[in-house]
Structures are given as C-alpha cells and as structure tokens.
N, C-alpha and C positions, 0 to 999 in steps of 0.2 A: 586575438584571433576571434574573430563572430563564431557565436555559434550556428550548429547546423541545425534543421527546423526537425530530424529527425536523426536520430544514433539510432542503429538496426543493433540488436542483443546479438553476438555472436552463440556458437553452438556451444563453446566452451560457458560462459557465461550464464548462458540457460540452463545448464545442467547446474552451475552452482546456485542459481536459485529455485531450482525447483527440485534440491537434495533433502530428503528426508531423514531424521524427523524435520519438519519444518523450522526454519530459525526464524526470529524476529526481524523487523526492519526497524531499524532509526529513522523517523520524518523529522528532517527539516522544515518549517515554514517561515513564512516571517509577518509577525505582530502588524496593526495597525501605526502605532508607533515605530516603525522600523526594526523593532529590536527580532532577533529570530527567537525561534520556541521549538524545541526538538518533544518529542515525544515517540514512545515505543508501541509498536503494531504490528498486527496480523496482516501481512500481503500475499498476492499470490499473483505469477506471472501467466498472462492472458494468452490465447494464439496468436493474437494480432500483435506480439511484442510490447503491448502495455502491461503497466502495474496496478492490478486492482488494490484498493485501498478502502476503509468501509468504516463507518463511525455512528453514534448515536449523534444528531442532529442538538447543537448548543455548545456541545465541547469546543476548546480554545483551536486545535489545528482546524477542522474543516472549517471552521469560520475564516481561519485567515485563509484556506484555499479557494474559498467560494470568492472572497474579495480581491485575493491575487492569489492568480492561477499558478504561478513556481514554487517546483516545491523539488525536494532534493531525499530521495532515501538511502540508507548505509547497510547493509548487510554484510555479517561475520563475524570476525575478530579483530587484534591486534597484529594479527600474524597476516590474514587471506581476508579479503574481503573487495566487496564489491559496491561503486556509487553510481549511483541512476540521478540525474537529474533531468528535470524535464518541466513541461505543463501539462495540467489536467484538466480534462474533461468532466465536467458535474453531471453525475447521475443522478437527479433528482426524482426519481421514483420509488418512491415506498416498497412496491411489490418488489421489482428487478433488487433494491440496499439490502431486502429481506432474503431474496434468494443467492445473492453474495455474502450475505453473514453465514449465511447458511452452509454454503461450500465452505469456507473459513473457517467455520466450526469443525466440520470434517477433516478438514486438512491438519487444522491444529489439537485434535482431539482424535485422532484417528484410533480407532478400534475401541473407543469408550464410551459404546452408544448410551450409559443411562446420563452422561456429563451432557452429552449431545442434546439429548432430550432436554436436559435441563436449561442447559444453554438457549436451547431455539426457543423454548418459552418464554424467559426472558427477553430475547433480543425481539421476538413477535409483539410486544407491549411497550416497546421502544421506536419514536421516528426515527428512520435511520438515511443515512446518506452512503451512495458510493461518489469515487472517484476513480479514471482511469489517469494515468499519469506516463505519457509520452515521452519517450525519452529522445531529451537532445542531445543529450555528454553523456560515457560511459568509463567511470574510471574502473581499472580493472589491477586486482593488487593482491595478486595471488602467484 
C-alpha cells in the first residue's frame, strides 16, 4: 500500500500527545550505512500537525535526517502508544532551533524555572537544529 504524502493527527491522538507531564518520543532514523539508530527526545506537537523535534547540530540522528529526510517517532508504552512516521523539514536557523529548545525546555521542565534558566544557557552556547516532521502514517495503539 503507497503511502499517503500526508496522515492528518486525529483529535484523539493529539490529545495523547500533547498529555502532560510530557513523555518522551523514540526517533527512528537511518544511518548512512543503512543500519537504523533510534534515539530518545523532547518533541512537541505543532498546530499545523507536525512534530517539532530539536537537537545540538553534530549529533548522530539529525545528521542522518538532514541526509535523508524519514524519520519515524514512538511515544508511550508497552501497553498505549502512538507512531508518527513521516518527512522533515530542516529548520536550519539558529535563532527560530534556539526558540524551539526553548518552548521544549518549558514544556519538559514545567514549573522549574531555576532548571530553565539553567537549561536555556546551556542550549544558547550550543548550534542547534530544528526539525518539523510531517506525518505520512499514523499507527495508533491505544
């Protein structure tokens, strides 16, 4: 079955990821070599139904999203959970990576503004990259 060039988030779906406290996502990508590489992230779901996604610029996943744009996240458990897969869009702008870590920090640090503080200084002395991530397939398993 081809995929579709876009999967719309149902309502139900959106509500499970944008449940708080925030959970983690699993990114799939895949290696220059073919092999895949999973790694653990902060995401947050945008209004336009993409996946913001956000990283220090060198690390192994956005390097292979920058080269090849599929990429696949997992949120939840064992029991509920939810798959996005899709393409992204490279946001390669400093300021805009800067003000996405930044909501990220909020999101995933909520109400602990001296961690915040901490955080944004950090990720400010850092090149950073966004990613939105377009969803073509939505498994839904809850």
């Amino acid at each position: 079955v081809p995929m579709a060039d876009h999967a719309p988030i149902t309502s139900a779906v959106r509500d499970f990821l944008v449940a708080l406290p925030a959970p983690f996502c699993t990114l799939a990508t895949i290696n220059a070599d073919g092999s895949p590489l999973q790694a653990v992230l902060w995401y947050a779901l945008r209004d336009d139904g993409t996946i913001l996604l956000n990283s220090a610029v060198g690390r192994r996943w956005p390097t292979n999203l920058v080269r090849d744009r599929r990429g696949s996240i997992m949120v939840g458990d064992a029991y509920a959970w939810v798959s996005v897969r899709g393409t992204v869009e490279v946001i390669d702008d400093r300021e805009q990576a800067y003000e996405d870590i930044a909501m990220l920090s909020r999101r995933y640090h909520a109400g602990d503004e001296e961690t915040i503080a901490r955080a944004l200084r950090g990720f400010r002395a850092q090149d950073r990259i966004s990613f939105h991530l377009r969803p073509t397939g939505i498994t839904d398993h809850r």
